[in-house]
N, C-alpha and C positions, 0 to 999 in steps of 0.2 A: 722363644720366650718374649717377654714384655718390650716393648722400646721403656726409654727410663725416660723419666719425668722429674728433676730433685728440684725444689722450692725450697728456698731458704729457711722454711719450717722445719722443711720434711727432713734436711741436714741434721736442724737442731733436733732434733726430732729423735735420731738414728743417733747421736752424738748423746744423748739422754739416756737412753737404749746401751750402749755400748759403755758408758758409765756406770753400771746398775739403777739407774731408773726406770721406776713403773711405767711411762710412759707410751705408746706406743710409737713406732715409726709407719704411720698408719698414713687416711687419705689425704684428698688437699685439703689443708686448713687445720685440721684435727677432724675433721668432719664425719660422721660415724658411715664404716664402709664394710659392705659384704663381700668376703672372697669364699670363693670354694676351691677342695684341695678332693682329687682324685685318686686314689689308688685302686690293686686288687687284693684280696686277700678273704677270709673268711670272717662270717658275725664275729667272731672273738677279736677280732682285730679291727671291728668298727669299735669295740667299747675301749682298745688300748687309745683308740685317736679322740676318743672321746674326751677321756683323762687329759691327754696332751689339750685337745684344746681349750678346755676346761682352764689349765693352769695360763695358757696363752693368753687368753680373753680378760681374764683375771690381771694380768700383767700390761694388757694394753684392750682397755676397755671401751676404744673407738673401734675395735676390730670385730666383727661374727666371724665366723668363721662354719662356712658349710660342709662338712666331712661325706664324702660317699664312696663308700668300698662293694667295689663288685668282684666275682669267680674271675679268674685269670681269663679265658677267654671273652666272656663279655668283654671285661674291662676295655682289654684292645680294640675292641669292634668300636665299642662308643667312642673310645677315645678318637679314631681313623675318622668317626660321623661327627665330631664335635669338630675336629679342625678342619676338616671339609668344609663345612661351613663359618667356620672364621668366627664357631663360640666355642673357644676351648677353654679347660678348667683356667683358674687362675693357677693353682699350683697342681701338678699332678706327677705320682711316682713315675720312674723311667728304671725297667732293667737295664743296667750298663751294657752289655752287646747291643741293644736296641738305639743309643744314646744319635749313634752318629747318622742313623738314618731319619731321625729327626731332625737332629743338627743343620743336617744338608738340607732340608728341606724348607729351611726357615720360618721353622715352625716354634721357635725358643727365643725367648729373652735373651741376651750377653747379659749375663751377671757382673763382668767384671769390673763395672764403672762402680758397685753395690759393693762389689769385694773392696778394693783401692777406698771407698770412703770408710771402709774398717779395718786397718791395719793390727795384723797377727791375730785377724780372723780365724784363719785356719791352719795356725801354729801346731794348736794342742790335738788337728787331727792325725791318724794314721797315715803318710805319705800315699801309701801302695793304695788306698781307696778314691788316693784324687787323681792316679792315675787316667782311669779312665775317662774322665772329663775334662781334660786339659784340652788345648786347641790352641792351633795360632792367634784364633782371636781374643783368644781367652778365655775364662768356665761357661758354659752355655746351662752348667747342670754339675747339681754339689753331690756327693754320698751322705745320703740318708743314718746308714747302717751298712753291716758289711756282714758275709757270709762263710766260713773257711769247711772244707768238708771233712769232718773225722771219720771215724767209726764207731756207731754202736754198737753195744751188746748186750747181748742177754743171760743176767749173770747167772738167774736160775733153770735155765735150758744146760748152761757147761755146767752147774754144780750136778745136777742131775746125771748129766754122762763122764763123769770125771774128767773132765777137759780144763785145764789150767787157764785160767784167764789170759788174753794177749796184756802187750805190756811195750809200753814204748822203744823204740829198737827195734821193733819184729819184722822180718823180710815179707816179700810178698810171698818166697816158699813157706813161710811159717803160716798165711793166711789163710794158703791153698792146705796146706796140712790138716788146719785146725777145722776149715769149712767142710772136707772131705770128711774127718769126723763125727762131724755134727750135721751133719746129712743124714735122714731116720727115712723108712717105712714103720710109723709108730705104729697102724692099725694092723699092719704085715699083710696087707691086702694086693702089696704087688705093686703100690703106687709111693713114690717118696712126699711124703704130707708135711717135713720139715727139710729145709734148707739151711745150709752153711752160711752162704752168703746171698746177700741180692745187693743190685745197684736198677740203676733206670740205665738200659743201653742205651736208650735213644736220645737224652739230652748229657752232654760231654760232664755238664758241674756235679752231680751228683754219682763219680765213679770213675767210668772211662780215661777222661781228663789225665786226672791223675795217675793212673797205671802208664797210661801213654808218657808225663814225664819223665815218671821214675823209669822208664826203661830206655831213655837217651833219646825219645822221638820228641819228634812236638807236631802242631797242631795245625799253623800258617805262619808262612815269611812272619817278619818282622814289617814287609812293607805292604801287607795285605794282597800279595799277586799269585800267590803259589801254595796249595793245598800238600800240607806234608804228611798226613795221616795214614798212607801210601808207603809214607820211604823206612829203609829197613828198617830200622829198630822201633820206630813206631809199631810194624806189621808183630814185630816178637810180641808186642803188648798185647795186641790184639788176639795170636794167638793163643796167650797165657789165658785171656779171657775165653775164647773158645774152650780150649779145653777143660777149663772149670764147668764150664754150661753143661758142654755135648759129652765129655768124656771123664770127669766126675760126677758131672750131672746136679755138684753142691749150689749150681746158679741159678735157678728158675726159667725159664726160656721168657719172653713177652704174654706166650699165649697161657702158661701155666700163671702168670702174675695177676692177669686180668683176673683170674678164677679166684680169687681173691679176695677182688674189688683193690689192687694197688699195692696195698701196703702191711708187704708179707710178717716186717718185724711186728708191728704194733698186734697183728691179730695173733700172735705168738706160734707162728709159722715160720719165721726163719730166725736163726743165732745170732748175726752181724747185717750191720745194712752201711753203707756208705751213704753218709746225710749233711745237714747243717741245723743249725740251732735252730731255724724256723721250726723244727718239731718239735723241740722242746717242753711247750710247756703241752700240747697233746700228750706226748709219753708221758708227762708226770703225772698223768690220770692212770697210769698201766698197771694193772695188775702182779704185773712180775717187776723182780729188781733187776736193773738195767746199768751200764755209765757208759762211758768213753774213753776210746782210747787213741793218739796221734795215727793220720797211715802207714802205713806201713814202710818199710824202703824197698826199695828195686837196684838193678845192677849200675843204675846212675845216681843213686841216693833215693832221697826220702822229698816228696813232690805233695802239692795239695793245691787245690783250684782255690782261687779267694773273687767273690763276687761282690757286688751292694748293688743296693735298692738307690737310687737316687731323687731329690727333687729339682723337677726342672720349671718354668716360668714359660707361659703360655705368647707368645711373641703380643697377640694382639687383646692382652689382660688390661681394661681399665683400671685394675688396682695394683702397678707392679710394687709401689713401697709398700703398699700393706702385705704384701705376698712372699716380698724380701724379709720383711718384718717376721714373719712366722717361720719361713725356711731359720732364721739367724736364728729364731728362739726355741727349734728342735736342735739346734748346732750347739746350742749352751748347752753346761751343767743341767741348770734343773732340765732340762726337755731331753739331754740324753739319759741320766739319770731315770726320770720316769718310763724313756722307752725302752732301757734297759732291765728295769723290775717289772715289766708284762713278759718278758722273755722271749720273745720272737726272735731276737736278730740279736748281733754283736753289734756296741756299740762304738761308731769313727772317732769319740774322743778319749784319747788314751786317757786321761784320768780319770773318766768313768768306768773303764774297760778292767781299772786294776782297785774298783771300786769293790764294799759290798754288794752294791743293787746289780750290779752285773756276775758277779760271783757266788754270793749268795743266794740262791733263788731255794723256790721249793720243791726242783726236781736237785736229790742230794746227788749232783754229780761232779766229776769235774771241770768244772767252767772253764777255768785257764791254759785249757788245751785248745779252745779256739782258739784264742790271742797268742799264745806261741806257737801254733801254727802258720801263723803270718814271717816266719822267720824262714822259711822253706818252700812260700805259696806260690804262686804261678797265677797273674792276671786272667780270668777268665777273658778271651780275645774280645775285643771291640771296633770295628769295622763296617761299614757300608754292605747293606746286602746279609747282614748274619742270619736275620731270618730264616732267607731261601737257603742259604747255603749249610745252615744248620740242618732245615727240613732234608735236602740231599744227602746230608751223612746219616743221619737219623734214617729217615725212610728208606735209605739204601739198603742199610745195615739190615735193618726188621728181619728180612727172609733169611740172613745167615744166622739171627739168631732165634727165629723161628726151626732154622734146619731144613730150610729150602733150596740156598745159596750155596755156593760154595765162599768162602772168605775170598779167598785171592783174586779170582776174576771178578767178583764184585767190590773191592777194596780201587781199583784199577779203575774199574767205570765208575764210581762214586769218584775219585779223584781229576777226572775230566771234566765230569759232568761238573762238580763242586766249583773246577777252577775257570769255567764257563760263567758262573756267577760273580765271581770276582771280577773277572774282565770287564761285563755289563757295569759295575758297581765302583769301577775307578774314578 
């Protein structure tokens, strides 16, 4: 991120700011200055930032602000070509596993000289969200929003087959039961055309993750050096999930998902999908009725992955106050507020979080099963190398749950190979 630059204005400035004045904490002098702010996501989510900045610019009317949202893969390519050459955004999103291999690369502002000039800044957020960007040195990088993964479902696929809706407290044998159920050959052509359950195997937050807590494993050390995904009761998880796939068959496999196009719940192909509110306001477009329900528990309780989007400050930004300035003014009420009623994400400040505009939205669900979900969640890992070393579990996995693999000898060489990354990555 930015080096900092404070001028006796830009104090008063940010002292103005953190008073409730309109003013901005913007460039030198008050001087009117252009930042741009990066992320990924879809057109719907260029008109959410739109709104934000709209209210920002509005509130500190030395600032523009240039919004530009690209598809997740782009976004990283440009972003890797922008700091290559030493023009990176001023403000740009960061997935938390990603955080620290930017970190290290000094490629980020230290926020924390911008934190310290605004005491009980970050009071009113969620603790478990600033988790991930803490640092000896200090915050490099704040939570935007945060992510917890529940379960949906499809309420008129179970009324349809007499199947009782889940209900918070349900084991994962009740999930397996209920999925096994609701597994159809509706055409009776020989092929199953509905699914019980689907997750994504290949990336841990949206599934996997979770089963693996709840079943007594975990995922890596504590000190980033040793790949646990491997050790027993991790492998029970695993298993649990094989046999849903290969021998209920209520899972989807990768290759039958693609067939698809992705996203078995929404096309009204599968009953349950393990998600996060990012889908949100897509499903409120669905044709069937739909809600949510907590995951499930396993023989070590009840586990859920909690993620966030974060924003981080470009090291070599000629505008870091006015940059600091906009991150502060999504951190506020009205800015979380507003990003909470487009309904993408959950929002990091608890008093927005147990608000209407986060609770109330126009998909009738229940909202506050994200947020007390955080009381059970499990830091999605943050680490040096997540990347590669995610690709290695992911990619490893692919053929076992294609049905090429066997699990066990490839769970073994996924764990060598995995803790070969880490090594590289100390």
């Amino acid at each position: 991120m930015k080096k900092i630059s404070f001028s006796l204005v830009i104090v008063a400035l940010l002292l103005l700011t953190a008073c409730g004045g309109q003013k901005a904490a913007g460039g030198t002098s008050g001087a009117p200055v252009k930042i741009t702010y990066m992320e990924w996501g879809d057109p719907a989510e260029l008109d959410v930032w739109k709104a934000i900045v709209s209210d920002f610019e509005a509130a500190n009317p030395n600032i523009t602000v240039d919004v530009q949202v690209s598809d997740w893969d782009s976004y990283w390519t440009k972003l890797k070509t922008l700091l290559a050459a030493n023009s990176s955004p001023d403000v740009f999103a960061m997935d938390a596993p990603l955080y620290l291999d930017y970190q290290a690369r000094g490629s980020l502002l230290n926020l924390q000289p911008y934190i310290d000039k605004n005491p009980g800044m970050l009071d009113g957020l969620f603790p478990i969200t600033l988790e991930a960007y803490k640092t000896p040195q200090g915050y490099f990088g704040l939570p935007r929003d945060f992510q917890t993964i529940v379960v949906f479902y499809n309420k008129d696929m179970f009324d349809k087959a007499g199947v009782a809706y889940p209900k918070a407290g349900w084991t994962y044998d009740d999930l397996r039961a209920t999925a096994k159920a609701l597994t159809k050959d509706t055409k009776g052509d020989g092929t199953i055309d509905q699914f019980g359950y689907v997750i994504d195997p290949w990336d841990m937050e949206p599934g996997w993750s979770e089963i693996v807590w709840a079943y007594g494993g975990d995922i890596i050390s504590a000190d980033h050096t040793k790949t646990l995904v491997g050790e027993p009761k991790a492998r029970q998880a695993w298993q649990f999930l094989y046999d849903m796939m290969h021998v209920d068959k209520s899972i989807p496999d990768p290759n039958t998902t693609s067939q698809y196009g992705g996203d078995l719940f929404l096309s009204g192909n599968a009953a349950m999908m393990a998600m996060g509110h990012w889908a949100v306001p897509s499903y409120s477009e669905a044709t069937f009725k739909w809600d949510v329900v907590p995951m499930p528990t396993g023989p070590a309780g009840q586990a859920t992955s909690v993620n966030s989007a974060g924003f981080v400050i470009g090291k070599d930004s000629a505008h870091p106050d006015a940059a600091f300035a906009f991150i502060k003014f999504v951190l506020s009420q009205a800015g979380q507020t507003r990003l909470a009623q487009m309904g993408f994400a959950c929002p990091v400040l608890k008093s927005v979080a147990a608000s209407p505009a986060f609770l109330q939205q126009k998909a009738q669900i229940n909202n506050q099963i994200f947020i007390d979900s955080l009381a059970y969640a499990h830091m999605k890992p943050v680490f040096k190398g997540y990347d590669e070393w995610a690709s290695v579990v992911g990619d490893g996995l692919t053929p076992v749950w294609n049905g090429e693999a066997d699990l066990t000898t490839t769970l073994d060489k996924i764990v060598v190979d995995a803790d070969a990354v880490l090594a590289k990555n100390k």
